[in-house]
C-alpha positions in Angstrom: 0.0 0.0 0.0 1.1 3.5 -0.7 2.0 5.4 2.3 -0.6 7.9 2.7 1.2 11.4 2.9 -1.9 13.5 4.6 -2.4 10.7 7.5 0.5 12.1 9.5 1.7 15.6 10.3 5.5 14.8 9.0 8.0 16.2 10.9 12.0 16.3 10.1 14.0 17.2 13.1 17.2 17.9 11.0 18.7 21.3 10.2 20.9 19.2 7.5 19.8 21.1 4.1 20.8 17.5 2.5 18.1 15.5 4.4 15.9 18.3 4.2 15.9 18.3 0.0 16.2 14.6 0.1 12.9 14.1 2.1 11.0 16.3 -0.1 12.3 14.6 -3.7 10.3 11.8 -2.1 7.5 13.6 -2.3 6.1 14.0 1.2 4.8 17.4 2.8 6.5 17.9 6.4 8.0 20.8 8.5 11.1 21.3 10.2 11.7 21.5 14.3 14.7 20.7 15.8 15.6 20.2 19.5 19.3 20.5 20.6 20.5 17.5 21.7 23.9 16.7 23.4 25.7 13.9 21.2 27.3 11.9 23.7 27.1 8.4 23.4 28.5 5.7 26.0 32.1 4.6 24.9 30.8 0.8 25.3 28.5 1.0 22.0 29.5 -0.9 18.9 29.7 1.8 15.8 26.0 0.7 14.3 24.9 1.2 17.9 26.1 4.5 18.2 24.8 5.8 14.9 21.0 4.3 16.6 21.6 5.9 20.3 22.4 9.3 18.6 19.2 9.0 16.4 17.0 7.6 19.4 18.4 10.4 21.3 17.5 13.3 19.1 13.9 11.6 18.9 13.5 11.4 22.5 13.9 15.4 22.6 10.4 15.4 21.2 8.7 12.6 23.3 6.6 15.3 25.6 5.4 17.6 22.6 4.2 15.3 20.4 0.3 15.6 18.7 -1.4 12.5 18.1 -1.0 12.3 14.3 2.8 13.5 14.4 5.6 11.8 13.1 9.1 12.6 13.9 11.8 12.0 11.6 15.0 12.0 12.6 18.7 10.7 11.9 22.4 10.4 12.6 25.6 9.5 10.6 28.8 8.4 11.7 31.6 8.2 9.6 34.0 4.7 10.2 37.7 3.8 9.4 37.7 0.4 11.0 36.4 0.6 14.2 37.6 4.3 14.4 34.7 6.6 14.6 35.0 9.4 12.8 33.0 12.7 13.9 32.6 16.3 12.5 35.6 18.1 12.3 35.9 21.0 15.2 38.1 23.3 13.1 39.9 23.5 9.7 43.2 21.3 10.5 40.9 18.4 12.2 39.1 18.8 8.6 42.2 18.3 6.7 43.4 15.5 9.2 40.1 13.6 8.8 40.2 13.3 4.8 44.0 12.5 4.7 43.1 9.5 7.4 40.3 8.5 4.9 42.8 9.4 1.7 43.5 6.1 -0.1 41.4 3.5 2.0 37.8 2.1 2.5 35.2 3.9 5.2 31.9 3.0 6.0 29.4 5.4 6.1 26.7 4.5 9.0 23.1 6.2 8.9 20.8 5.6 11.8 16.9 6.8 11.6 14.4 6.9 14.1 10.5 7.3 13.1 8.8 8.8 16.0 4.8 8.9 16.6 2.9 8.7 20.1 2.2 5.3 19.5 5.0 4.1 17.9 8.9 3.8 17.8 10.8 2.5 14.7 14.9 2.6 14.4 17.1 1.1 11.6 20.7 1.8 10.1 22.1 1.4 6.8 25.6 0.8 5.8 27.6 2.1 3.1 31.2 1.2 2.0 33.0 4.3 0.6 36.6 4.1 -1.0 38.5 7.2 -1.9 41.2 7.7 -3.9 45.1 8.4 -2.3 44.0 12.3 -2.4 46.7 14.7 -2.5 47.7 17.6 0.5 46.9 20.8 -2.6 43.5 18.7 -3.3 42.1 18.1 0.3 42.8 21.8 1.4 41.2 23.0 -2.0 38.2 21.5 -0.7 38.2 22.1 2.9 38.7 25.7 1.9 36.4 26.0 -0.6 33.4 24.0 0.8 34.2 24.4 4.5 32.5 20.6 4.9 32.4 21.3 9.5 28.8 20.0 9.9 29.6 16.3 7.8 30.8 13.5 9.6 34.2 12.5 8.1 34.7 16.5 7.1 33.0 15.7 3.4 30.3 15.9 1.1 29.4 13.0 -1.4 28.0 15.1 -3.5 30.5 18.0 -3.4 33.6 18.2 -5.4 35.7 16.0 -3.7 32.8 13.0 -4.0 33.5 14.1 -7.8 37.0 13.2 -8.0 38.1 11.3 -5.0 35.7 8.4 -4.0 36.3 5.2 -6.5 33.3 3.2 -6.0 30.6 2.6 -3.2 28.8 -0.5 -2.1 25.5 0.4 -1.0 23.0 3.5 -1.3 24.9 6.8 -2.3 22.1 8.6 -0.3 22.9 6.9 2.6 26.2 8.6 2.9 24.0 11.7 1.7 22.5 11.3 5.3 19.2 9.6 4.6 19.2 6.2 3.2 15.9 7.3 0.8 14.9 3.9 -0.6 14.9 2.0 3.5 13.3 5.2 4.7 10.6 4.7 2.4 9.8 1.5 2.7 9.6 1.8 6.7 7.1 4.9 6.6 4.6 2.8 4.3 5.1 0.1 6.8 4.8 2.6 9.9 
């Protein structure tokens, strides 16, 4: 069955313009609140895990104003090299330390989403292998410098320029490292 878009008052909780732009290509009408949320996670989690907490967390910030036909959207991504968690970067040199860790090898790209309603709590992740080229020192501070990437996990953008000439292949959904894995998110509001 097609999910019905008028059943629920659709609510993303994401200031992300990506996730904003990619919720409305699929066609659904929703607004936009966002709670701050402190994104500390216990130490003891597994990487998936954390990516879930973080989501679960920022959902829980809207557990006491929720209407009876809301439904709260909202999400976290991690960025992985191994079992390394990769954040956002806090200043320009953490930026160009990130990508020249990520330079040359395979990351995963972890995307947690939590779908929110006063009856109802659904959370999945998706994973996405990213590999990226051996990236020169000249390249990676072009881009830092000229697309200033401090609110992305792993200090890029996919669909910025160094996505365009750095990352060799993925295995799994390229929206996923976007920040919204589009196709699982669909299929789990029909369900919902």
């Amino acid at each position: 069955m097609f999910f019905q878009k008028n059943s629920w008052n659709i609510v993303l909780a994401s200031k992300s313009p990506r996730r904003q732009n990619l919720l409305k290509e699929l066609g659904f009408d929703f607004e936009i609140k966002t709670n701050e949320v402190a994104e500390i996670y216990p130490p003891t989690l597994k990487r998936e895990q954390v990516a879930l907490f973080l989501s679960e967390l920022k959902a829980d910030a809207f557990v006491a104003e929720l209407n009876d036909n809301d439904l709260i959207i909202t999400s976290d991504t991690i960025v992985c090299l191994g079992e390394q968690i990769i954040g956002k970067p806090v200043d320009r040199n953490d930026a160009i330390k990130m990508l020249q860790q990520l330079a040359g090898n395979k990351h995963e790209v972890i995307t947690a989403v939590t779908l929110l309603s006063k009856e109802k709590r659904t959370s999945f992740y998706e994973v996405t292998e990213v590999y990226f080229k051996a990236l020169s020192l000249s390249e990676i501070t072009y881009y830092v410098d000229n697309f200033e990437p401090y609110d992305k996990a792993g200090s890029y953008g996919i669909q910025e320029w160094i996505g365009y000439i750095g990352i060799q292949k993925i295995v799994g959904s390229y929206f996923n490292v976007m920040g919204l894995p589009v196709f699982r998110l669909y299929e789990e509001l029909v369900k919902f």
